[in-house]
LOTILUM-678567 format. One record per residue (C-alpha): residue number from 1; x, y, z; residue in one letter. Coordinates in pm, 1 decimal, padded with zeros to 6 digits, always signed. Layout:
residues N
@vexlo: NUM&px: X&py: Y&pz: Z&marro: A
...
***
This chain:
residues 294
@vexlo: 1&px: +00000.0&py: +00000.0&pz: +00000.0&marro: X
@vexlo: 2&px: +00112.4&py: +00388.6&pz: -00087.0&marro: X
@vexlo: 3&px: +00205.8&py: +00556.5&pz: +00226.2&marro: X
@vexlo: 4&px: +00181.2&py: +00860.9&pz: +00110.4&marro: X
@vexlo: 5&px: -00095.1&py: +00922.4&pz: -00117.6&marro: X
@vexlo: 6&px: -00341.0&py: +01197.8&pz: -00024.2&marro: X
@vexlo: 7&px: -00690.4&py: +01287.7&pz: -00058.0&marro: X
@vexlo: 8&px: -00573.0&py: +01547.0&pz: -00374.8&marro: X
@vexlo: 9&px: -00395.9&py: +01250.3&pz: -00521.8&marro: X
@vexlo: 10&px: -00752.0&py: +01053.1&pz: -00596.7&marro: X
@vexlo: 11&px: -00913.7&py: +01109.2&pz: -00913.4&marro: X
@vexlo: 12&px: -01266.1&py: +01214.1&pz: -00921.3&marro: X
@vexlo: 13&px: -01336.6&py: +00911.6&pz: -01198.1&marro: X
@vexlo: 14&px: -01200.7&py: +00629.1&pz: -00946.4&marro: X
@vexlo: 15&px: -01395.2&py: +00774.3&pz: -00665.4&marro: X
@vexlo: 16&px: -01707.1&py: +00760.0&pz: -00947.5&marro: X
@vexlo: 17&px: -01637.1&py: +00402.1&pz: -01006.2&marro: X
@vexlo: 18&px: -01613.0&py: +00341.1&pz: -00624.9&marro: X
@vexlo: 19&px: -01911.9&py: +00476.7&pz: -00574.7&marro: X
@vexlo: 20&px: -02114.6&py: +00304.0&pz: -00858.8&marro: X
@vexlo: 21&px: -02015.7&py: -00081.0&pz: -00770.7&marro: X
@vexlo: 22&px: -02061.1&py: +00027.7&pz: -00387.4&marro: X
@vexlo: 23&px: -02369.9&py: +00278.8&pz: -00366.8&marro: X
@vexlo: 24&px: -02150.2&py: +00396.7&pz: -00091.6&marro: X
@vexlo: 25&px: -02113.8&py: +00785.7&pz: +00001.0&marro: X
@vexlo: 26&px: -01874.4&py: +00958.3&pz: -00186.1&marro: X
@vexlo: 27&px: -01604.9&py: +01100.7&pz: +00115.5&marro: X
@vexlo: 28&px: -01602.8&py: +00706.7&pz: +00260.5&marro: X
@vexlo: 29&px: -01504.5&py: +00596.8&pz: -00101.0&marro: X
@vexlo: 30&px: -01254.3&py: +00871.4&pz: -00077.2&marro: X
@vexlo: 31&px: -01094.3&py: +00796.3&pz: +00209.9&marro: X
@vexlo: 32&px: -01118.3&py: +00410.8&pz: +00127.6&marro: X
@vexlo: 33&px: -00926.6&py: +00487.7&pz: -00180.6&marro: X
@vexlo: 34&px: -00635.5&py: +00651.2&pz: -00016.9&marro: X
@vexlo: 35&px: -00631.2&py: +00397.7&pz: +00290.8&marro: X
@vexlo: 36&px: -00588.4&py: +00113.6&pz: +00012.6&marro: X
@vexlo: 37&px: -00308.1&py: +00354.1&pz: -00202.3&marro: X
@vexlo: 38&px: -00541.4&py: +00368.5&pz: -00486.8&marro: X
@vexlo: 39&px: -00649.1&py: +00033.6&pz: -00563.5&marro: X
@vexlo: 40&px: -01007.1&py: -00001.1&pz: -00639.6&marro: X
@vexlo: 41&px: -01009.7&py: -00361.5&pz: -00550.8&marro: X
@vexlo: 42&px: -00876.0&py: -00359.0&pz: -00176.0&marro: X
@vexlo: 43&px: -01073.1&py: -00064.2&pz: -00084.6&marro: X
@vexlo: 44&px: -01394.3&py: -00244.1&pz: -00119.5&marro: X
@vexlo: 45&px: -01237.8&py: -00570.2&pz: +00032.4&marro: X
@vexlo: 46&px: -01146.9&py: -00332.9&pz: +00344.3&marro: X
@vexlo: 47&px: -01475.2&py: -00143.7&pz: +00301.5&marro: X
@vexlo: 48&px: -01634.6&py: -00509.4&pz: +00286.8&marro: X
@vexlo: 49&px: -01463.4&py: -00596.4&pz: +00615.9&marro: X
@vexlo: 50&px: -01524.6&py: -00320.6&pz: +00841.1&marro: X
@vexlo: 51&px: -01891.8&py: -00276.4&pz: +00735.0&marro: X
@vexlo: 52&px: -02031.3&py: -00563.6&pz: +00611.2&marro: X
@vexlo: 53&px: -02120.0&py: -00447.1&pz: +00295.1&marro: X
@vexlo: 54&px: -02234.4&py: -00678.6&pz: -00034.1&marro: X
@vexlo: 55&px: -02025.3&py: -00790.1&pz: -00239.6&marro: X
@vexlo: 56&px: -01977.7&py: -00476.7&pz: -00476.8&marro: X
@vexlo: 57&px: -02093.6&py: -00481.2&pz: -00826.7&marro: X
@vexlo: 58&px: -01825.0&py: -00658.4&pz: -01015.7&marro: X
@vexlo: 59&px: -01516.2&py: -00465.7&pz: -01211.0&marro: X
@vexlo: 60&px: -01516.3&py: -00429.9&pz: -01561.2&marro: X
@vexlo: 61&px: -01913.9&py: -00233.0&pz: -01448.4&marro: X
@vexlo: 62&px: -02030.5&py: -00137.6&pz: -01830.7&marro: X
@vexlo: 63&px: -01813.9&py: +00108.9&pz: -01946.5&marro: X
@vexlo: 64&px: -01740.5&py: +00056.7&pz: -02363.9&marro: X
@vexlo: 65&px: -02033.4&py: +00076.1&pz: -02553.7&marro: X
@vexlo: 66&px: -02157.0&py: -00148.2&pz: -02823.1&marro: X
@vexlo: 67&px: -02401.2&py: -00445.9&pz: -02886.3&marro: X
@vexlo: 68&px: -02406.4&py: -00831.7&pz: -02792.9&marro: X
@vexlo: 69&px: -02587.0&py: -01102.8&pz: -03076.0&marro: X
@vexlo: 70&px: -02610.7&py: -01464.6&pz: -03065.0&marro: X
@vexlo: 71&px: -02679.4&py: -01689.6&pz: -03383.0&marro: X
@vexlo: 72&px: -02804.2&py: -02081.1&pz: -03291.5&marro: X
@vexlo: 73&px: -02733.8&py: -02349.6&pz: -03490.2&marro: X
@vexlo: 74&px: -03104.2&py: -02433.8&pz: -03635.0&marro: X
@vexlo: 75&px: -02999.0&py: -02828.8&pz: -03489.0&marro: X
@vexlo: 76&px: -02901.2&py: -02672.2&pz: -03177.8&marro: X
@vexlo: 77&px: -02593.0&py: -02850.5&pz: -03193.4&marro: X
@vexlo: 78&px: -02404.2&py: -02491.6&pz: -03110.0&marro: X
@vexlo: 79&px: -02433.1&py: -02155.7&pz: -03091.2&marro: X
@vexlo: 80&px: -02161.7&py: -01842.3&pz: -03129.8&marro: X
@vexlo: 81&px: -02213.3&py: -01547.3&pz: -02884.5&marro: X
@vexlo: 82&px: -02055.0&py: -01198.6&pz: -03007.4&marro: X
@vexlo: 83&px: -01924.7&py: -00871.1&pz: -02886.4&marro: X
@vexlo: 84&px: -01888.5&py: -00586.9&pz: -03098.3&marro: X
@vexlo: 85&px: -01808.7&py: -00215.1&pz: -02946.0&marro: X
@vexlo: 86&px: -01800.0&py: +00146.9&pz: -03019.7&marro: X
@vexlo: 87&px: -01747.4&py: +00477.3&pz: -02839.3&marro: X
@vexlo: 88&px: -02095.1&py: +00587.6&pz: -02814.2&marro: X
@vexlo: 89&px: -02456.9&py: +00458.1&pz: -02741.8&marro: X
@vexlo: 90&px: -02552.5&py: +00701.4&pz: -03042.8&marro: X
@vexlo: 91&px: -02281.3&py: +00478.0&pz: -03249.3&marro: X
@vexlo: 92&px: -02405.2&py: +00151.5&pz: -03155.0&marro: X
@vexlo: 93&px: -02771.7&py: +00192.0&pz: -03275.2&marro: X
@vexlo: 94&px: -02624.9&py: +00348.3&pz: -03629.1&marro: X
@vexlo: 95&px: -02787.5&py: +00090.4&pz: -03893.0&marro: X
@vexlo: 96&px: -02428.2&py: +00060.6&pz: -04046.0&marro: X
@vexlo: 97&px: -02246.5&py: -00059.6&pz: -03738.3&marro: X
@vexlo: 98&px: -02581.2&py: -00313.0&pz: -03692.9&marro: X
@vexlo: 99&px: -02521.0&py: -00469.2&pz: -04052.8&marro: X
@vexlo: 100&px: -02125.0&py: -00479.3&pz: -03935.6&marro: X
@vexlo: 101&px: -02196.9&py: -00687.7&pz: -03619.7&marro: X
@vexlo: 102&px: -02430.0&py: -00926.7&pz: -03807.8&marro: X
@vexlo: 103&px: -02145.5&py: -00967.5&pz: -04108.3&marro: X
@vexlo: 104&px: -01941.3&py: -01063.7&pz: -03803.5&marro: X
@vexlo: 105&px: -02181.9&py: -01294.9&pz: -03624.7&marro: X
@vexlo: 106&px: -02275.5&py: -01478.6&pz: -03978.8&marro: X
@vexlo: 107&px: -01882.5&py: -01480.4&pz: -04042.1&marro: X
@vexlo: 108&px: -01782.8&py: -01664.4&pz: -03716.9&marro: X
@vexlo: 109&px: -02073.6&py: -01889.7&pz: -03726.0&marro: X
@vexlo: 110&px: -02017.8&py: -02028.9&pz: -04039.5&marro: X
@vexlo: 111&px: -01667.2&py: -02120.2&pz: -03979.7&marro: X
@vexlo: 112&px: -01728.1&py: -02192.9&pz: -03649.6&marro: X
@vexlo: 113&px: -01438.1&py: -01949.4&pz: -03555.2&marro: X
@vexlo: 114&px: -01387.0&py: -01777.7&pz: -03219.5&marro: X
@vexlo: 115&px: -01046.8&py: -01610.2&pz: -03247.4&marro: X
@vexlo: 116&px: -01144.5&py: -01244.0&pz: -03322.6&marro: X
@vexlo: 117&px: -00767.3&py: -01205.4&pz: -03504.0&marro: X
@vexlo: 118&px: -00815.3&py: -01505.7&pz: -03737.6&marro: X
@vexlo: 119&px: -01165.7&py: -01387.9&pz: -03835.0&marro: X
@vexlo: 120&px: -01062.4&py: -01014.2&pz: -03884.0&marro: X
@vexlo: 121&px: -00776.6&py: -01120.3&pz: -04092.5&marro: X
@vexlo: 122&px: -00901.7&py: -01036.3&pz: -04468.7&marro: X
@vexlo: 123&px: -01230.1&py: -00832.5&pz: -04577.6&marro: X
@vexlo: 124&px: -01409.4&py: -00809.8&pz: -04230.2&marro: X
@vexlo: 125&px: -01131.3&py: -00602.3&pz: -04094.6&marro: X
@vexlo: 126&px: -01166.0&py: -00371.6&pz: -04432.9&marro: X
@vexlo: 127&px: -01528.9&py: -00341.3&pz: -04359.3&marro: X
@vexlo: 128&px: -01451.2&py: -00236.2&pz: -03996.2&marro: X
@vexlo: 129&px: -01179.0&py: +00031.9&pz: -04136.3&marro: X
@vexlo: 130&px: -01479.4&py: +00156.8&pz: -04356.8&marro: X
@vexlo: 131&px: -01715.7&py: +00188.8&pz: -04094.6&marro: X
@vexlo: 132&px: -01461.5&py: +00350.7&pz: -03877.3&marro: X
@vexlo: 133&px: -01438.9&py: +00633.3&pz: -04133.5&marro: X
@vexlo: 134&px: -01818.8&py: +00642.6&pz: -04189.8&marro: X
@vexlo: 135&px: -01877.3&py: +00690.0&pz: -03839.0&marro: X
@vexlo: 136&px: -01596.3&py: +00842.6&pz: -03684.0&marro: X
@vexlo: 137&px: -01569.7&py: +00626.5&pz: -03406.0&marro: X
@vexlo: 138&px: -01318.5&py: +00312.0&pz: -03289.9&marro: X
@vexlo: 139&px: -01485.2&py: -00011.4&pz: -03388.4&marro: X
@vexlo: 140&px: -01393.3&py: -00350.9&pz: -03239.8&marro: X
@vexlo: 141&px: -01485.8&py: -00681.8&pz: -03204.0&marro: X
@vexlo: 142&px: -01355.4&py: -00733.7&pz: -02851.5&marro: X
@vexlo: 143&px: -01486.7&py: -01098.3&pz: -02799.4&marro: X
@vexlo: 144&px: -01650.9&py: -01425.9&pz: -02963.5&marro: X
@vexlo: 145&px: -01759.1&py: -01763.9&pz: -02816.3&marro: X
@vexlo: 146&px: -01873.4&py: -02053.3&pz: -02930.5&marro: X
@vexlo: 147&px: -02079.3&py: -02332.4&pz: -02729.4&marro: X
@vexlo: 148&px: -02146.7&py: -02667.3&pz: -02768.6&marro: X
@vexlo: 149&px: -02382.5&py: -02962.2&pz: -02709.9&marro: X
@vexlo: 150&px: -02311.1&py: -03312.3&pz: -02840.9&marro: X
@vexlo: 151&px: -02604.6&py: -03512.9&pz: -02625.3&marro: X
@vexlo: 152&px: -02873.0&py: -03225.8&pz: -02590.7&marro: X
@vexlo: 153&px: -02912.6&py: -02868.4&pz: -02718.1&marro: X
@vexlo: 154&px: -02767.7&py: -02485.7&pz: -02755.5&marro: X
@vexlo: 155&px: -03014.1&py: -02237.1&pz: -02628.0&marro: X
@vexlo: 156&px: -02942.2&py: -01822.1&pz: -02622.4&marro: X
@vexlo: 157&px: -03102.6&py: -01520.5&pz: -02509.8&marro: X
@vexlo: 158&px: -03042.7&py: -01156.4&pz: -02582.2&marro: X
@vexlo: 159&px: -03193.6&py: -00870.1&pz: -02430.0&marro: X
@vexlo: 160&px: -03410.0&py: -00651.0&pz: -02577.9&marro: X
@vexlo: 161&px: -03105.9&py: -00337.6&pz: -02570.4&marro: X
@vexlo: 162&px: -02872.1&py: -00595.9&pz: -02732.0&marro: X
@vexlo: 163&px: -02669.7&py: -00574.2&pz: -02436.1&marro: X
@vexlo: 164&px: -02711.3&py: -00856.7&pz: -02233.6&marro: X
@vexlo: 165&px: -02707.4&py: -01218.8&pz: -02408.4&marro: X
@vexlo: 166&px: -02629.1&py: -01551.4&pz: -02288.9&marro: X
@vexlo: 167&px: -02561.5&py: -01936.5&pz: -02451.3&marro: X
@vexlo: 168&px: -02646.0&py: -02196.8&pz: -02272.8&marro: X
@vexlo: 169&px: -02563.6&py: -02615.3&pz: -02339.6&marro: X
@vexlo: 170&px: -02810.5&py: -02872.9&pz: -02192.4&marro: X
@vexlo: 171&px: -02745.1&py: -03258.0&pz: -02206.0&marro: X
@vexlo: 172&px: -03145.9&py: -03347.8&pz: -02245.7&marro: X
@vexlo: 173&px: -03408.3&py: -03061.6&pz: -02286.4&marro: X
@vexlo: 174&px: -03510.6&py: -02867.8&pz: -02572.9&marro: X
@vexlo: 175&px: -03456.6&py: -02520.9&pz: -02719.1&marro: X
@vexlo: 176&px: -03740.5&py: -02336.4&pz: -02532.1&marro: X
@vexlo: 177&px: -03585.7&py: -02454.5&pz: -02181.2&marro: X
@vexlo: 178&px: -03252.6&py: -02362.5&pz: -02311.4&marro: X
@vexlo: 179&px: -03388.7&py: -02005.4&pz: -02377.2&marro: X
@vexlo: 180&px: -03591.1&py: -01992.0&pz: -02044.5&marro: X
@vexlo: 181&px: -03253.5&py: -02058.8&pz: -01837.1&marro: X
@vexlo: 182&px: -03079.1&py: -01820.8&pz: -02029.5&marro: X
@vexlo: 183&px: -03300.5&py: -01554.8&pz: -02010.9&marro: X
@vexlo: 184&px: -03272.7&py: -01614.0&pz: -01640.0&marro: X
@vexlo: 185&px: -02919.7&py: -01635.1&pz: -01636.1&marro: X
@vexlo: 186&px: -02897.5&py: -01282.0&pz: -01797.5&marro: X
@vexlo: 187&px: -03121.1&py: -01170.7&pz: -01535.4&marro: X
@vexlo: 188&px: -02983.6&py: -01278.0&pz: -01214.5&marro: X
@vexlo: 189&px: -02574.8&py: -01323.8&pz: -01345.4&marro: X
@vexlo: 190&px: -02522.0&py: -01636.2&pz: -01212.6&marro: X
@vexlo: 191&px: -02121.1&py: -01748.2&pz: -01144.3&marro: X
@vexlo: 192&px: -02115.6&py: -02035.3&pz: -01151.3&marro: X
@vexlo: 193&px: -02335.9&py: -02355.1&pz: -01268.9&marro: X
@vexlo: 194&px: -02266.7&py: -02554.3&pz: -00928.9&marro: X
@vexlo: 195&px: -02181.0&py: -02465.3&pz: -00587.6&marro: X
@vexlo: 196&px: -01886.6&py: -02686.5&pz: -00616.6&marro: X
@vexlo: 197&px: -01773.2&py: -02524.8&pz: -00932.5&marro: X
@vexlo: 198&px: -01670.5&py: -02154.0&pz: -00761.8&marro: X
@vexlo: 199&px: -01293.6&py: -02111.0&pz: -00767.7&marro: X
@vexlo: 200&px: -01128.9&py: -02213.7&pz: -00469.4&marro: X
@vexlo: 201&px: -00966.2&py: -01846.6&pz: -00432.4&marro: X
@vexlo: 202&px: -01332.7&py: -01681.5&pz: -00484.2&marro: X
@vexlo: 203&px: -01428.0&py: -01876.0&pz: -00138.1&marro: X
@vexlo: 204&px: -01143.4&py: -01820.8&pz: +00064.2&marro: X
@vexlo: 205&px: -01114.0&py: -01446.7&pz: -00012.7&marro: X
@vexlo: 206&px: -01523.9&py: -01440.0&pz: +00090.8&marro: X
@vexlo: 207&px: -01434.3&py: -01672.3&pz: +00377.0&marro: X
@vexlo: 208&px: -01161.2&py: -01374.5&pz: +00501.1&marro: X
@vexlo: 209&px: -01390.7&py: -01140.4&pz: +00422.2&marro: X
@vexlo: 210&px: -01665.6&py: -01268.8&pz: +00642.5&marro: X
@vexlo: 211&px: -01430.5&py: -01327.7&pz: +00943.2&marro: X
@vexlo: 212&px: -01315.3&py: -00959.1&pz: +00986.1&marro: X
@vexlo: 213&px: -01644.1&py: -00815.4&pz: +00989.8&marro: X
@vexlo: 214&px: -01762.4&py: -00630.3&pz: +01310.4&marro: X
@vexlo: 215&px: -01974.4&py: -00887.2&pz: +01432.5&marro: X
@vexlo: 216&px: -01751.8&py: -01175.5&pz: +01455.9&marro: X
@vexlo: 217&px: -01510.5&py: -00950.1&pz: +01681.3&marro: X
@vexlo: 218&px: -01441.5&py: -01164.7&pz: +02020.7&marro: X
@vexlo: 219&px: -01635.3&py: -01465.7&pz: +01913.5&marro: X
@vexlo: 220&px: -01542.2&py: -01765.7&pz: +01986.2&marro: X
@vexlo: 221&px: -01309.1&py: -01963.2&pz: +01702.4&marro: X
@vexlo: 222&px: -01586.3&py: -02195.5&pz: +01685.1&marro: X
@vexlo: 223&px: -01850.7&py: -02000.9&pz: +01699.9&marro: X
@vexlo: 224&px: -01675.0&py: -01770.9&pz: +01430.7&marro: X
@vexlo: 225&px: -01631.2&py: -02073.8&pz: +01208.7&marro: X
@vexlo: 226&px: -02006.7&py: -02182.2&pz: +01239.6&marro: X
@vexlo: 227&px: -02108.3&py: -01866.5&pz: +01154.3&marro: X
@vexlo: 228&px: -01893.2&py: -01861.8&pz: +00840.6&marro: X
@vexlo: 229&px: -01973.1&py: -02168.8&pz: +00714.1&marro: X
@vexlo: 230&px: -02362.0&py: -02061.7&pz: +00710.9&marro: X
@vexlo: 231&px: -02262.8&py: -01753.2&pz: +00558.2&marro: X
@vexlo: 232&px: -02067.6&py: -01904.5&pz: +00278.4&marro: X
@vexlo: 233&px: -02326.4&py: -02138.1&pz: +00224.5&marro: X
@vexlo: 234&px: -02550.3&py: -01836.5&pz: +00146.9&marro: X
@vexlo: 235&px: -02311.4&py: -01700.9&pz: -00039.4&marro: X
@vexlo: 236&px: -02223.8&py: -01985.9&pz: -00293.9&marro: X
@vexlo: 237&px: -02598.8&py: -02009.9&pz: -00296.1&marro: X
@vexlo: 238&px: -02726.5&py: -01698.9&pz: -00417.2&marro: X
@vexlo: 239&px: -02395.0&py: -01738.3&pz: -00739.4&marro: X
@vexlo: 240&px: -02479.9&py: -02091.5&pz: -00817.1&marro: X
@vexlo: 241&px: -02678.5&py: -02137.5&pz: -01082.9&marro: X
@vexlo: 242&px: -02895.2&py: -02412.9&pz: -01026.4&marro: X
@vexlo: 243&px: -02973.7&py: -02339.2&pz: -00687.8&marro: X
@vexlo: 244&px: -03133.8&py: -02001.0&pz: -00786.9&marro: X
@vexlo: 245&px: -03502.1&py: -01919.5&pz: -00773.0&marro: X
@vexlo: 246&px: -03627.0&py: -01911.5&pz: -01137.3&marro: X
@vexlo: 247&px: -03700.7&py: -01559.8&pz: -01211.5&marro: X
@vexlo: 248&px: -04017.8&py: -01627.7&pz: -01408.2&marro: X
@vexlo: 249&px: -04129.8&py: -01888.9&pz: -01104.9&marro: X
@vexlo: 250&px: -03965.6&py: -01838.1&pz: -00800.3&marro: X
@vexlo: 251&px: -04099.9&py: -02143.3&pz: -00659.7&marro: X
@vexlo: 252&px: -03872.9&py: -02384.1&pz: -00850.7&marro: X
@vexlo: 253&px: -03529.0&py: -02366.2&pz: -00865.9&marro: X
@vexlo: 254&px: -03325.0&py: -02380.2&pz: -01164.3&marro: X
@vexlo: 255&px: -03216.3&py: -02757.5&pz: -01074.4&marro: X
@vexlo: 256&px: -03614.8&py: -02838.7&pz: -01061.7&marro: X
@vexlo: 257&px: -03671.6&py: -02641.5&pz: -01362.2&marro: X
@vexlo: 258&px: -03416.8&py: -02882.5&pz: -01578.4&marro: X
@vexlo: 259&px: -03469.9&py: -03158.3&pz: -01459.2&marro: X
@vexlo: 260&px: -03831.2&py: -03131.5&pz: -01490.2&marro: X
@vexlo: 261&px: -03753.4&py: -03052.8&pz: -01865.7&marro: X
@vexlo: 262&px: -03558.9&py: -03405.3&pz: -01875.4&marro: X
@vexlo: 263&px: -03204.2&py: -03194.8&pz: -01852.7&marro: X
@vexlo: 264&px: -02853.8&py: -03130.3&pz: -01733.5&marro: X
@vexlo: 265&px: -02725.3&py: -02795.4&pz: -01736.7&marro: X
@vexlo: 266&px: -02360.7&py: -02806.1&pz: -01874.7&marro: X
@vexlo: 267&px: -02241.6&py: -02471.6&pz: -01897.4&marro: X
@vexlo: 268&px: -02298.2&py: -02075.5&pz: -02004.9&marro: X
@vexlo: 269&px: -02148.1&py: -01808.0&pz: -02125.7&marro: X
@vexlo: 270&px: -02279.0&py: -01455.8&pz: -02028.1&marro: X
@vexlo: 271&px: -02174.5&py: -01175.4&pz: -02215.1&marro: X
@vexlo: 272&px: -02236.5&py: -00828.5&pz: -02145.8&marro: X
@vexlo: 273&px: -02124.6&py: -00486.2&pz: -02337.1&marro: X
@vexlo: 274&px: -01835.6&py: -00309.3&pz: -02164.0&marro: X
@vexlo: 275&px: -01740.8&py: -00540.4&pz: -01897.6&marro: X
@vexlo: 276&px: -01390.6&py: -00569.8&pz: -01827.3&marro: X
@vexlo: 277&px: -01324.0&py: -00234.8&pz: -02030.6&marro: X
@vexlo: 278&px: -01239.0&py: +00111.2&pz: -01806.6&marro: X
@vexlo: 279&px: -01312.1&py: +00399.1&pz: -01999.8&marro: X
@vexlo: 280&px: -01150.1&py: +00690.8&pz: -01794.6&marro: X
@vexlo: 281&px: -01430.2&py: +00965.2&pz: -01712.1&marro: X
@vexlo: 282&px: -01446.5&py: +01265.8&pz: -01545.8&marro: X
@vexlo: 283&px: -01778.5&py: +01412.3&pz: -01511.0&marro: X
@vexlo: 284&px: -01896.8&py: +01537.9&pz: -01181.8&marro: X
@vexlo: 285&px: -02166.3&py: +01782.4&pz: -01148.6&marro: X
@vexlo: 286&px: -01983.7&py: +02133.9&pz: -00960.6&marro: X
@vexlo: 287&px: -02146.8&py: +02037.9&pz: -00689.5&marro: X
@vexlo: 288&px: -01960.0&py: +01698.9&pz: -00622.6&marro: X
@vexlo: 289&px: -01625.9&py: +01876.9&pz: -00756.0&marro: X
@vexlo: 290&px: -01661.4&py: +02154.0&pz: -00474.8&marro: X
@vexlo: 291&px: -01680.5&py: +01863.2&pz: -00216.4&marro: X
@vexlo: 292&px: -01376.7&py: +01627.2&pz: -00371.5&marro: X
@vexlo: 293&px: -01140.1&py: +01954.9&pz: -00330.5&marro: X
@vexlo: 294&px: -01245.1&py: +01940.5&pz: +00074.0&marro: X
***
């Protein structure tokens, strides 16, 4: 940690970004910034600790603009999942960069190709360059996945701002259950399929987590432990797929759900526009300027 970073020394656009995967005020995000030396990451693992906060909205919040699309395989043998961005919102609904990101989508389904450097290699890349002029704005296809299902089916769901979709494989089922789970898997953001199936190094940070907060100050070691264990539980839980609540029927779980449709869930891929990408920003209101300078 920086020892001698100061309040001045924060940007305004890191204390933003604090605040939006927090919803905490902005002075504590401040002064959690320059207690961790600037990183974004142990300030809300302290912040986490001393208050008990959630888990913060994950990094890489929606930052890059852009559109998601899916294409299935009519079999449902497979299905490609695609991320194209741009600069601007404005950008992303322009009919030119729409035709663009389905050249791309057909392209990488029908060669079943999900390097984005092989399949920008000849003429797609010279349409990109051509739309880059015609717009103005960077254009790139960031991402592309493909997903598979030898004993069962492909399903996919994108949301209705093209920012949100999600393949899913099933051994068993059929399409429309395919597209139900996905649909709730864009929802609710599920980690993980199976409780088992969260990284060892996810669950011990949460596990450290849990034990310095306020509450578990002077307890017992085995009271402490209990306690964690119950809260971990809750925690793998609410990120594991199948033991969600179906968001169209929270009575059955997402394990009922499939296998009442005769099916295993495999695996998913959730894509959504921006994640992972920072886009520096600063653009307070006076107001919350005047107070960053106190």
């Amino acid at each position: 940690m920086l020892e001698d970073i100061t309040m001045a020394a924060i940007s305004a656009s890191l204390v933003k970004e604090l605040r939006e995967r927090t919803s905490l005020g902005m002075m504590e995000c401040k002064k959690a910034l320059v207690a961790a030396g600037g990183d974004i990451e142990l300030a809300i693992e302290e912040m986490r600790k001393s208050s008990g906060m959630k888990a913060a909205k994950k990094a890489g919040r929606t930052a890059a603009e852009g559109v998601v699309a899916v294409k299935l395989a009519e079999d449902g043998s497979f299905g490609m999942l695609v991320e194209v961005n741009s600069e601007t919102d404005f950008a992303a609904r322009d009919e030119s960069f729409l035709a663009f990101v389905g050249d791309v989508t057909e392209a990488a389904f029908a060669d079943k190709q999900s390097d984005v450097t092989a399949l920008m290699s000849g003429d797609l890349d010279l349409s990109r360059e051509r739309l880059v002029q015609k717009i103005g704005e960077n254009i790139g296809v960031r991402r592309i996945e493909i997903v598979n299902s030898d004993d069962g089916v492909v399903g996919g769901y994108v949301h209705s701002n093209n920012r949100i979709a999600v393949l899913v494989s099933l051994k068993g089922g059929d399409s429309e259950l395919a597209k139900d789970i996905a649909m709730h898997i864009a929802a609710v953001n599920p980690q993980v399929v199976r409780a088992e199936d969260m990284p060892a190094d996810v669950v011990e940070q949460e596990k450290n987590i849990i034990k310095a907060q306020p509450d578990m100050e002077g307890k017992p070691e085995a009271i402490v432990e209990k306690m964690m264990v119950g809260r971990i539980n809750k925690f793998l839980k609410e990120n594991s797929l199948l033991d969600q609540a179906f968001v169209k029927n929270p009575d059955v779980s997402i394990a009922q759900l499939a296998k009442d449709g005769g099916a295993d869930v495999i695996s998913f891929v959730r894509y959504e526009v921006g994640e992972g990408i920072e886009v520096s920003k600063v653009d307070f209101a006076a107001e919350v300027a005047a107070q960053l300078q106190s």
